[in-house]
Biopython code that builds the backbone (N, CA, C, O; Angstrom):
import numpy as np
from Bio.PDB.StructureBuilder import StructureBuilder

atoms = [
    (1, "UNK", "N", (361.004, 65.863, 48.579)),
    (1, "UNK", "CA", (361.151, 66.598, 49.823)),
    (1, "UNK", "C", (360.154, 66.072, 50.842)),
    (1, "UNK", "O", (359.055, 65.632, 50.506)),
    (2, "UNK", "N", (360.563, 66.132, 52.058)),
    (2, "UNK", "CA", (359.547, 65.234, 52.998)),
    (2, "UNK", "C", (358.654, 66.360, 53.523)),
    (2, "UNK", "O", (358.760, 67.552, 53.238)),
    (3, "UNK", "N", (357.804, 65.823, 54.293)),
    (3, "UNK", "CA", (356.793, 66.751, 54.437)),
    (3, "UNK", "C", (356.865, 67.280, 55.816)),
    (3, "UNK", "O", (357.119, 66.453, 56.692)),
    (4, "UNK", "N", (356.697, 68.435, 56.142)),
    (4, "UNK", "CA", (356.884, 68.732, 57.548)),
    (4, "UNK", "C", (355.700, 68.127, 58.851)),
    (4, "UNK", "O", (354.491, 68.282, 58.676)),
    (5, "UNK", "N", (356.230, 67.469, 60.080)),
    (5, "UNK", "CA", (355.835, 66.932, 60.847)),
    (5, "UNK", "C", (355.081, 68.162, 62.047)),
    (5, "UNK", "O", (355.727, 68.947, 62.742)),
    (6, "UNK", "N", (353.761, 68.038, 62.013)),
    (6, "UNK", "CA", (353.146, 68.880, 63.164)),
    (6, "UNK", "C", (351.882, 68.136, 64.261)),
    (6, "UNK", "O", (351.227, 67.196, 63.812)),
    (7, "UNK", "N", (351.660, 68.571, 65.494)),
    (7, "UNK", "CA", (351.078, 68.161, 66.238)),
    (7, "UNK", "C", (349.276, 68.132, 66.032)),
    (7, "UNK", "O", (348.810, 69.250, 65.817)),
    (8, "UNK", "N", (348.378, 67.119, 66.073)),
    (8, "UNK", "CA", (346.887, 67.379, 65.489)),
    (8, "UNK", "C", (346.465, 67.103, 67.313)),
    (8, "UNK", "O", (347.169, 66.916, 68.306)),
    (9, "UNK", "N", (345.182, 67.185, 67.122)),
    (9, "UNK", "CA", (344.339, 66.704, 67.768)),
    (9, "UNK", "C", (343.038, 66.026, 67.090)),
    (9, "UNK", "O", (342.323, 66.737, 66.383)),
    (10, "UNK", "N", (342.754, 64.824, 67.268)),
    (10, "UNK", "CA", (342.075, 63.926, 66.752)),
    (10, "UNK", "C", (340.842, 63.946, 68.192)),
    (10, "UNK", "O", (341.171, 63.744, 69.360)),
    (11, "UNK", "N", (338.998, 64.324, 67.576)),
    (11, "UNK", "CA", (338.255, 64.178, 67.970)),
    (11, "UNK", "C", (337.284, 63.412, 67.749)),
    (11, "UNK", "O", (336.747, 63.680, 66.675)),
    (12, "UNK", "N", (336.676, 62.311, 68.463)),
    (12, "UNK", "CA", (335.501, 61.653, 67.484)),
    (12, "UNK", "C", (335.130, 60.581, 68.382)),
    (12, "UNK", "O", (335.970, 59.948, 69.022)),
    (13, "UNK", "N", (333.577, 60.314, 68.455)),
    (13, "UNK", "CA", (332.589, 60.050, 68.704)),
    (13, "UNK", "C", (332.471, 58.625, 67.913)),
    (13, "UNK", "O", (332.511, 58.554, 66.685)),
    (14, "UNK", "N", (332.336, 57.610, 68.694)),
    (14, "UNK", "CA", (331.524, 56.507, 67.936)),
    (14, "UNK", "C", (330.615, 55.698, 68.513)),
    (14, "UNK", "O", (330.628, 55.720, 69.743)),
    (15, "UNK", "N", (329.766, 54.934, 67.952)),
    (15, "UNK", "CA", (328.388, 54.453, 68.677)),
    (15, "UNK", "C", (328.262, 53.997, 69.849)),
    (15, "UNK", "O", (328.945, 53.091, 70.327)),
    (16, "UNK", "N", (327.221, 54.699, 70.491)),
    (16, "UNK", "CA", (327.264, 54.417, 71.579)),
    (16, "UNK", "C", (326.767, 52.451, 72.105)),
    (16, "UNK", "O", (326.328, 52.012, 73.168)),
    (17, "UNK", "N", (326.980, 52.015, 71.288)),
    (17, "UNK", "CA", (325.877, 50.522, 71.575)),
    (17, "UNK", "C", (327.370, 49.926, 71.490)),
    (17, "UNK", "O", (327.424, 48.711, 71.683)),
    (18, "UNK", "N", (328.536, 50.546, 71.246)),
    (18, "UNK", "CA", (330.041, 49.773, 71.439)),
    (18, "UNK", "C", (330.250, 49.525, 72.888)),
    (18, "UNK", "O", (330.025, 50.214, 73.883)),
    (19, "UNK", "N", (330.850, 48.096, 72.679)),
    (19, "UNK", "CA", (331.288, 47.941, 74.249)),
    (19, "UNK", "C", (332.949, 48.438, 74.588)),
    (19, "UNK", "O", (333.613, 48.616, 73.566)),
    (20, "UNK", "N", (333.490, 48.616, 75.571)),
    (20, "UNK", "CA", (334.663, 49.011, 75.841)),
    (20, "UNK", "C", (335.340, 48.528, 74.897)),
    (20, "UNK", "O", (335.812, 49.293, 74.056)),
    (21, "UNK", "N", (335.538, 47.181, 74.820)),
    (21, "UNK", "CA", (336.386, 46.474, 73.717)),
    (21, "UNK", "C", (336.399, 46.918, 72.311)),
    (21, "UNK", "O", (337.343, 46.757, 71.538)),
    (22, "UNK", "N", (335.605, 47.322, 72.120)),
    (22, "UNK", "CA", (335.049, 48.061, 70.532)),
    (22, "UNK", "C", (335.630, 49.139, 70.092)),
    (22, "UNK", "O", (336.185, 49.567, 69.079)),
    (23, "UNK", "N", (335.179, 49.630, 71.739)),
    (23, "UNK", "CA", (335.508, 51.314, 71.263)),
    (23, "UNK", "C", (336.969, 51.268, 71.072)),
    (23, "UNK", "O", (337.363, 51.699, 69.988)),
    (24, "UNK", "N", (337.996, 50.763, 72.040)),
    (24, "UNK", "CA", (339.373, 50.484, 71.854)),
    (24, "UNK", "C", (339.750, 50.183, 71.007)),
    (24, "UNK", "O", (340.709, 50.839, 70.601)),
    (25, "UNK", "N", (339.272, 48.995, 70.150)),
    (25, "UNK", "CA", (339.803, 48.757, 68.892)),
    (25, "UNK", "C", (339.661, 49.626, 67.938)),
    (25, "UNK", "O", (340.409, 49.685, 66.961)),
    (26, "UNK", "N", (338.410, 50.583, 68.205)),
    (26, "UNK", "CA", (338.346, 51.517, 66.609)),
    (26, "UNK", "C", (339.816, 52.426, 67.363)),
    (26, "UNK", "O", (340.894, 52.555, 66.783)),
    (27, "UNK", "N", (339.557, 52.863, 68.491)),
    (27, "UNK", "CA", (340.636, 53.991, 68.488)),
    (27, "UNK", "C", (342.451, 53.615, 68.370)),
    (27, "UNK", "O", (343.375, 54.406, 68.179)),
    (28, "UNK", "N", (342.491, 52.027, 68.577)),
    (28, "UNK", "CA", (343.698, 51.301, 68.097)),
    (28, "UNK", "C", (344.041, 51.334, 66.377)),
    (28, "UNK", "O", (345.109, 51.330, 65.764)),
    (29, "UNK", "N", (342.588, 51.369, 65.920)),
    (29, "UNK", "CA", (342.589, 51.047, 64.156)),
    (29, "UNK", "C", (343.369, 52.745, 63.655)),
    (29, "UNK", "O", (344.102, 52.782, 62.667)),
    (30, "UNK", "N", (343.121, 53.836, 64.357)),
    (30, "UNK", "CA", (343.376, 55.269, 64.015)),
    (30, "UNK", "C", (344.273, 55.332, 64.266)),
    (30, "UNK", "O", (345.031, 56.000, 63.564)),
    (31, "UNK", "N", (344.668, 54.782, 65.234)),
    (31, "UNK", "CA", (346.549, 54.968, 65.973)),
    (31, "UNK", "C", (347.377, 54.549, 64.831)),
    (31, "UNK", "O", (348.212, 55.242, 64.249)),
    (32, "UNK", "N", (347.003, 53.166, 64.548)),
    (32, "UNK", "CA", (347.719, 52.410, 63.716)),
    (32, "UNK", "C", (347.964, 53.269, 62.406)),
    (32, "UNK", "O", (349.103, 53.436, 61.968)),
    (33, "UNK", "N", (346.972, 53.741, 61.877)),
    (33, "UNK", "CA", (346.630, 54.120, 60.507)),
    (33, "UNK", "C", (347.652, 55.171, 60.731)),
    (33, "UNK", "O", (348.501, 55.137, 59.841)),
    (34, "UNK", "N", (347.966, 56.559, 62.066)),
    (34, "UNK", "CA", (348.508, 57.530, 61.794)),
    (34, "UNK", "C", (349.957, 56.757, 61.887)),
    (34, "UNK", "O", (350.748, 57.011, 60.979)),
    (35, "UNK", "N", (350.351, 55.873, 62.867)),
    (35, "UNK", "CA", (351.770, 55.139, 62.994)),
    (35, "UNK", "C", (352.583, 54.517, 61.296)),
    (35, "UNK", "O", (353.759, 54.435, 60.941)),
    (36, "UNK", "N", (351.417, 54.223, 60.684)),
    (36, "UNK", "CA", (351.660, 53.490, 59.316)),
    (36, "UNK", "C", (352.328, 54.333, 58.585)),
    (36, "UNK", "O", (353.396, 54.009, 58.066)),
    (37, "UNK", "N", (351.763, 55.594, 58.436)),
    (37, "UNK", "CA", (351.906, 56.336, 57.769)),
    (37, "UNK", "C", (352.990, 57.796, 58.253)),
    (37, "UNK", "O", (352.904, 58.973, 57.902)),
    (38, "UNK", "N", (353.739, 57.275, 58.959)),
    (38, "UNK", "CA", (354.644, 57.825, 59.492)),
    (38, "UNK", "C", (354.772, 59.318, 60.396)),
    (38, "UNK", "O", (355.514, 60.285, 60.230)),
    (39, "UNK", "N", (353.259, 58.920, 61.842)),
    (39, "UNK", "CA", (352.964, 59.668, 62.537)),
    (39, "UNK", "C", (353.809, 59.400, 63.741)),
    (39, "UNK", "O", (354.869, 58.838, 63.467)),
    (40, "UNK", "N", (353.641, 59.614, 64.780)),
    (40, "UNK", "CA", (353.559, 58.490, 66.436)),
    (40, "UNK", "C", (352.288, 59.214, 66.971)),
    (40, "UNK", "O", (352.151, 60.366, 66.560)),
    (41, "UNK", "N", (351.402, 58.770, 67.759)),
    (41, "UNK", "CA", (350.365, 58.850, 68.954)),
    (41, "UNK", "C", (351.124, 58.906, 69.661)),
    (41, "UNK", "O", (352.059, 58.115, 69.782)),
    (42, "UNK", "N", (350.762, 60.464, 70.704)),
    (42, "UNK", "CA", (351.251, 60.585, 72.033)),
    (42, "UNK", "C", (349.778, 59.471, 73.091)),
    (42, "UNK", "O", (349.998, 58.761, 74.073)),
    (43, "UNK", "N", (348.370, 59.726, 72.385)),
    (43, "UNK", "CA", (348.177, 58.773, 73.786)),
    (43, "UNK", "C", (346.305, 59.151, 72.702)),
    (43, "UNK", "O", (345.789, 60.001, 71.976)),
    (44, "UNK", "N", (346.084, 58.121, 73.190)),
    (44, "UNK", "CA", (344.461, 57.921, 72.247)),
    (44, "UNK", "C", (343.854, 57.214, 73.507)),
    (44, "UNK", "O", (344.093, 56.057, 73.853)),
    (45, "UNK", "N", (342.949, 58.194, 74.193)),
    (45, "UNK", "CA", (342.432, 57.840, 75.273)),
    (45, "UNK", "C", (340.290, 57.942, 75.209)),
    (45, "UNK", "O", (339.596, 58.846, 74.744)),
    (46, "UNK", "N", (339.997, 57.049, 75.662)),
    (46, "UNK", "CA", (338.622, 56.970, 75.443)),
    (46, "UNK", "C", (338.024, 57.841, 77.037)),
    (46, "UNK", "O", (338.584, 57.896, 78.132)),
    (47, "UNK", "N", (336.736, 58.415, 76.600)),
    (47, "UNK", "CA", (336.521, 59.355, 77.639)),
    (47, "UNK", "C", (335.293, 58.740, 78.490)),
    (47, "UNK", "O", (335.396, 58.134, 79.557)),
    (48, "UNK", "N", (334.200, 59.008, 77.834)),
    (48, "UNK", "CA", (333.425, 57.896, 78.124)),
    (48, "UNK", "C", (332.245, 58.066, 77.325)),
    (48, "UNK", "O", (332.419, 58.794, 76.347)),
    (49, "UNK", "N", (330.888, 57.511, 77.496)),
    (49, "UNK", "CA", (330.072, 57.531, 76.716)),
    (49, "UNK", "C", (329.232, 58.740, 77.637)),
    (49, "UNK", "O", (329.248, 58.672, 78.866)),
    (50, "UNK", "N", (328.584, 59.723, 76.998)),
    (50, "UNK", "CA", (327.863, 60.824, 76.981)),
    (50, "UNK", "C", (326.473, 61.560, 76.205)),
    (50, "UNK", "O", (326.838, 62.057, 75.139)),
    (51, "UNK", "N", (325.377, 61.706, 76.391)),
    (51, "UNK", "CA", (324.733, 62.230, 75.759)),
    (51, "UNK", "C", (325.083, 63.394, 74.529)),
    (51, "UNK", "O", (326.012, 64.085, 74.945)),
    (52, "UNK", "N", (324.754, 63.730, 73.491)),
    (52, "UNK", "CA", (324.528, 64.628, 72.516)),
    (52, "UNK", "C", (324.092, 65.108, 72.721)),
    (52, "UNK", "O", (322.968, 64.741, 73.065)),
    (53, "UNK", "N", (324.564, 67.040, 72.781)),
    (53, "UNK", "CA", (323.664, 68.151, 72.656)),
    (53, "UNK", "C", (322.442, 67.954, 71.109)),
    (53, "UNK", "O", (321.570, 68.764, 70.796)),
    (54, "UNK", "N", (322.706, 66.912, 70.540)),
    (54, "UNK", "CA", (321.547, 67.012, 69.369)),
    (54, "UNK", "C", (321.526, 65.793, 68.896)),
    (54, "UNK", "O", (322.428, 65.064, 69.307)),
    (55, "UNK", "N", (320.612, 65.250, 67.998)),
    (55, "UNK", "CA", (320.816, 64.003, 67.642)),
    (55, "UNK", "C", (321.407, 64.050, 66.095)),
    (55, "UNK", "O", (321.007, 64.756, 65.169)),
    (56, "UNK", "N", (322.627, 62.952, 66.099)),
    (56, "UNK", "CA", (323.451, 62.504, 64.715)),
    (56, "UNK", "C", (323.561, 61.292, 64.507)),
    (56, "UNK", "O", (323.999, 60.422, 65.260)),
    (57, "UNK", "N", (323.079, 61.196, 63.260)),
    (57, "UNK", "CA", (322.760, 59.617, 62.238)),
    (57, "UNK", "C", (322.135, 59.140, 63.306)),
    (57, "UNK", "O", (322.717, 58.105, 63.630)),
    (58, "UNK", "N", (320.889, 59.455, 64.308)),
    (58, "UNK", "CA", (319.946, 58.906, 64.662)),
    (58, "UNK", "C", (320.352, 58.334, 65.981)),
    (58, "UNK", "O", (319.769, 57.315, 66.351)),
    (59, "UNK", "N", (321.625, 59.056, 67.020)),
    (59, "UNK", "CA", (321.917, 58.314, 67.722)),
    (59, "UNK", "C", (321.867, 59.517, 68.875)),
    (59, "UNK", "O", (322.233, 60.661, 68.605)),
    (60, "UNK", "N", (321.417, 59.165, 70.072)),
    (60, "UNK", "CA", (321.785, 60.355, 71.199)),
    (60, "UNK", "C", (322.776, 60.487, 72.225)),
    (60, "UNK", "O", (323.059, 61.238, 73.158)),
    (61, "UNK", "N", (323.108, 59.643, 71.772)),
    (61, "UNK", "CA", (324.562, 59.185, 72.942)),
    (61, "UNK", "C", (325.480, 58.956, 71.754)),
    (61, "UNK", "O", (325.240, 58.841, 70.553)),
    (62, "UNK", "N", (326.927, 58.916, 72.658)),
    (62, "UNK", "CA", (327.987, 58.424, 71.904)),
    (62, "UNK", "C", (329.350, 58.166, 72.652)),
    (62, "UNK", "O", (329.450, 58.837, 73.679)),
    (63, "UNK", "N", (330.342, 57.410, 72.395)),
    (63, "UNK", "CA", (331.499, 57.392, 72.781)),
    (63, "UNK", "C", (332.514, 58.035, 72.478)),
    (63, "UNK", "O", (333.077, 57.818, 71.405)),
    (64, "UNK", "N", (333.087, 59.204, 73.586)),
    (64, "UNK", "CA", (334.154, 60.334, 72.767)),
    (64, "UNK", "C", (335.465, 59.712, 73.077)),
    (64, "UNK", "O", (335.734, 59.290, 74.202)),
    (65, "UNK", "N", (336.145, 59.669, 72.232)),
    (65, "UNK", "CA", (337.702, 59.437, 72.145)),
    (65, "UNK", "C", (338.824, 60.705, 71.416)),
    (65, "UNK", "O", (338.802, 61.381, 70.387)),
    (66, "UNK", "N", (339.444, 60.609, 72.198)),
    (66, "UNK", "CA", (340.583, 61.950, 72.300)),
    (66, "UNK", "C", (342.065, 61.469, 71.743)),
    (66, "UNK", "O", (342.731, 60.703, 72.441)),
    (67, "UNK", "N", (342.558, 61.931, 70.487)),
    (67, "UNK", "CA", (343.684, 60.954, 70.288)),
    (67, "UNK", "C", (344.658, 62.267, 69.956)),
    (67, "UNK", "O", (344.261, 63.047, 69.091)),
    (68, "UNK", "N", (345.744, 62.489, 70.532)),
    (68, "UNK", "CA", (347.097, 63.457, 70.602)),
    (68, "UNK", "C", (348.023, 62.918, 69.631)),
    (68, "UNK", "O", (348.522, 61.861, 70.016)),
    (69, "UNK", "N", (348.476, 63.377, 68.306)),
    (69, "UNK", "CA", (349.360, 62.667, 67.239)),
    (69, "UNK", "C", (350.335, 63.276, 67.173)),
    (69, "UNK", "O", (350.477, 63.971, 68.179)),
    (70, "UNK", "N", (351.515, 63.425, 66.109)),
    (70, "UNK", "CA", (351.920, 64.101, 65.597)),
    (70, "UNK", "C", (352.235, 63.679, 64.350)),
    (70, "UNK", "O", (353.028, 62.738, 64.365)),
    (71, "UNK", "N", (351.767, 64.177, 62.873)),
    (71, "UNK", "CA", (351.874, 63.579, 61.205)),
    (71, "UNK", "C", (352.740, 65.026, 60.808)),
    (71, "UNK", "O", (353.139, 66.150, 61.114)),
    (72, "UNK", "N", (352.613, 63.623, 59.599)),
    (72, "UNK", "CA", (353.183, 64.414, 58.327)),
    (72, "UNK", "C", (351.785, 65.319, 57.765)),
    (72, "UNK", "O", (350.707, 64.731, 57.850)),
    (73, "UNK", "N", (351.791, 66.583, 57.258)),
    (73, "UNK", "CA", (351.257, 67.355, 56.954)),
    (73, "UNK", "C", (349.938, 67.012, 56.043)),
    (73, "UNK", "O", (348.752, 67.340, 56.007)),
    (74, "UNK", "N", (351.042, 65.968, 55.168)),
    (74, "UNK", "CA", (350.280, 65.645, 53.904)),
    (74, "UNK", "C", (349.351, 63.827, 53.988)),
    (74, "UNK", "O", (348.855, 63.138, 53.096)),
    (75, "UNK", "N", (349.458, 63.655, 55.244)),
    (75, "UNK", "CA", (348.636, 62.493, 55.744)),
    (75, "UNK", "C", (347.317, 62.798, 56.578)),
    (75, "UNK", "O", (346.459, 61.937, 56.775)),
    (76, "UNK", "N", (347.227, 64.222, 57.093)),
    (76, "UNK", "CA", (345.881, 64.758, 57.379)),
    (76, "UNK", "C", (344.437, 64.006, 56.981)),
    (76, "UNK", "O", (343.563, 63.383, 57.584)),
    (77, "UNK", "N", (344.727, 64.468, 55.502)),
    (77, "UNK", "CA", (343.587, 64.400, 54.426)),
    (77, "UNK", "C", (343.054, 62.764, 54.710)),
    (77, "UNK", "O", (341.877, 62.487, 54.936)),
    (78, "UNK", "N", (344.283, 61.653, 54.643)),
    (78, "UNK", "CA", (343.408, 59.968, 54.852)),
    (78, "UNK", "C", (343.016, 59.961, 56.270)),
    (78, "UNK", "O", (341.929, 59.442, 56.523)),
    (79, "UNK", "N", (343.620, 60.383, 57.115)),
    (79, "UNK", "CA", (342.507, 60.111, 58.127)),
    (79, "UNK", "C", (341.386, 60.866, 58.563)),
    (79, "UNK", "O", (340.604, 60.652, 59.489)),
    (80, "UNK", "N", (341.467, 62.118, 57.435)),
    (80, "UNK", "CA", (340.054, 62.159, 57.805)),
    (80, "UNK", "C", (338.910, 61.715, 56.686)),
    (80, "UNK", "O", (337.688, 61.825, 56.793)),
    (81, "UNK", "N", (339.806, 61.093, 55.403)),
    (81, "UNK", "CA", (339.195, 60.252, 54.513)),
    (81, "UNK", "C", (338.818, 58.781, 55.688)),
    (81, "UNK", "O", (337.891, 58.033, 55.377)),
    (82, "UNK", "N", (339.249, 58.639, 56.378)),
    (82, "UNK", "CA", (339.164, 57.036, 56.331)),
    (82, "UNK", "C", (338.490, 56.902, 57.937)),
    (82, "UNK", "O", (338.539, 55.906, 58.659)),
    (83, "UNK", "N", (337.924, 58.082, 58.207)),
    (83, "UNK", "CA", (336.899, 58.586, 59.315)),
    (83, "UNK", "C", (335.517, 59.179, 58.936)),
    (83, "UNK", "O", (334.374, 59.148, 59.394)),
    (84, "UNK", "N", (336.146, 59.719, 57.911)),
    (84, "UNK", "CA", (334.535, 60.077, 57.049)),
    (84, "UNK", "C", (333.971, 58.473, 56.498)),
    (84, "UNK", "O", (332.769, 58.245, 56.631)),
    (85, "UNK", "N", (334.706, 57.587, 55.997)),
    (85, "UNK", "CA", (333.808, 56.279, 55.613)),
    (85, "UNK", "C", (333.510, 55.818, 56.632)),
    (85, "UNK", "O", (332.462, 55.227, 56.371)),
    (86, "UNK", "N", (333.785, 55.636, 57.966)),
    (86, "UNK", "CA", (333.907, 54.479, 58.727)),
    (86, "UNK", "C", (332.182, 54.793, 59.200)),
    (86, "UNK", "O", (331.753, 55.909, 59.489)),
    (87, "UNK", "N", (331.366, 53.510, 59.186)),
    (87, "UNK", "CA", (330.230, 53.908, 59.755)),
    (87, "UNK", "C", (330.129, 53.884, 61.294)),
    (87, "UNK", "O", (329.175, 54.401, 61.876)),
    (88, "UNK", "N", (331.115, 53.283, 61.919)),
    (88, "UNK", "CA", (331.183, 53.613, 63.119)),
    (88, "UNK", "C", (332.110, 54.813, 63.865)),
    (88, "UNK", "O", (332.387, 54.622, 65.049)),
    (89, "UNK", "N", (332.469, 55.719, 63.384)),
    (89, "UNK", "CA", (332.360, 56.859, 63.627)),
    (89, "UNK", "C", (331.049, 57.646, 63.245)),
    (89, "UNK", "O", (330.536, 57.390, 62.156)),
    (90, "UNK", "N", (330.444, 58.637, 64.112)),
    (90, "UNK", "CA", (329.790, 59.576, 63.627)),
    (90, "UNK", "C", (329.859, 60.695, 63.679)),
    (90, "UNK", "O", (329.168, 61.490, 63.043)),
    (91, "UNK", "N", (330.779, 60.957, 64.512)),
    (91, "UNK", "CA", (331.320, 62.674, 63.794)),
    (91, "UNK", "C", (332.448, 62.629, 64.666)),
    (91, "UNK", "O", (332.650, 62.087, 65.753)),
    (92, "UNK", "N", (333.513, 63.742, 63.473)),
    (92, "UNK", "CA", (334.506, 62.997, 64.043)),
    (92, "UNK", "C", (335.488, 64.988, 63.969)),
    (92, "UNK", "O", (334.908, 65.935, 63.437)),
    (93, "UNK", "N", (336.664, 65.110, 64.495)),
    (93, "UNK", "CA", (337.212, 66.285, 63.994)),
    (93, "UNK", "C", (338.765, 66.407, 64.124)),
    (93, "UNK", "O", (339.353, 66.181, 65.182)),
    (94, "UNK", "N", (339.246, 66.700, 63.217)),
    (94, "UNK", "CA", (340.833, 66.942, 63.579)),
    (94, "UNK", "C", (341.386, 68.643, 63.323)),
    (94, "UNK", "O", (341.391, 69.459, 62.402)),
    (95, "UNK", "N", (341.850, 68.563, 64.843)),
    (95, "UNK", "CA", (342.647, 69.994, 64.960)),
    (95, "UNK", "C", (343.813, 70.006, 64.749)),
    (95, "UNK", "O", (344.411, 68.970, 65.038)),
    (96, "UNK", "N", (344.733, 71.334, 64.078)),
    (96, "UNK", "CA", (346.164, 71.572, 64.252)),
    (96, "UNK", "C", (346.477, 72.204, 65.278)),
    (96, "UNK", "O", (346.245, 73.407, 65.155)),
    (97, "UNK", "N", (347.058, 71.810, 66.587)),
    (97, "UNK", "CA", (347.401, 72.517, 67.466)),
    (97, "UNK", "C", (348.548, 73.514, 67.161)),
    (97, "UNK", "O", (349.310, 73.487, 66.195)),
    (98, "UNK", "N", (348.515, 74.347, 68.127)),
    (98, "UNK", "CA", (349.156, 75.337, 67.787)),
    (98, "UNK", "C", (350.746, 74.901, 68.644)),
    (98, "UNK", "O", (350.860, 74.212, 69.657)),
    (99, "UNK", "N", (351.883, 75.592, 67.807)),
    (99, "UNK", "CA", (352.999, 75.632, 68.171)),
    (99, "UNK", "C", (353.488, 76.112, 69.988)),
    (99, "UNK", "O", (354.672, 76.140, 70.322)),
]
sb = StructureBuilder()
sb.init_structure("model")
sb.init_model(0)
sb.init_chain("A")
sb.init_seg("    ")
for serial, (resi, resn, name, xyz) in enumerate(atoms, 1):
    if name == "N":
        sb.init_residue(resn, " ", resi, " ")
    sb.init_atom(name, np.array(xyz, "f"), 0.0, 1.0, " ", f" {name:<3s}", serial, name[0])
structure = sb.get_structure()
């Protein structure tokens, strides 16, 4: 039985010492990963780089990127497996938007 398809919101921060080009490619590498796995990205847009209300893994700034999906239910779990390894993310969050 296939798994039912719902809308996330993908949040996350990566080092700020990335240059534009960088940051794009990590947020191209997430697109891909949810597309692979039989999502689509409505739009994975980089925001810009911003200070931290606190400091994480030693960094005070960071680059926020905003990515709008829609997955399969049961593909959640790897991307946020495969965001928790990445050392260039440092904190990262995925929401289920609401209907």
């Amino acid at each position: 039985m296939p798994s039912r398809t719902r809308k996330y919101e993908a949040f996350y921060i990566v080092k700020p010492d990335f240059t534009d080009a960088e940051v794009q490619a990590v947020a191209d590498r997430y697109a891909g990963v949810v597309s692979s796995h039989g999502g689509s990205v409505e739009k994975a847009a980089k925001w810009d780089k911003r200070k931290l209300a606190y400091e994480i893994k030693g960094f005070k700034e960071g680059n926020y990127i905003l990515m709008n999906f829609e997955s399969p239910t049961d593909q959640i779990s790897e991307l946020n497996r495969l965001m928790k390894i990445n050392d260039d993310v440092i904190r990262h969050r995925i929401y289920l938007l609401e209907e």
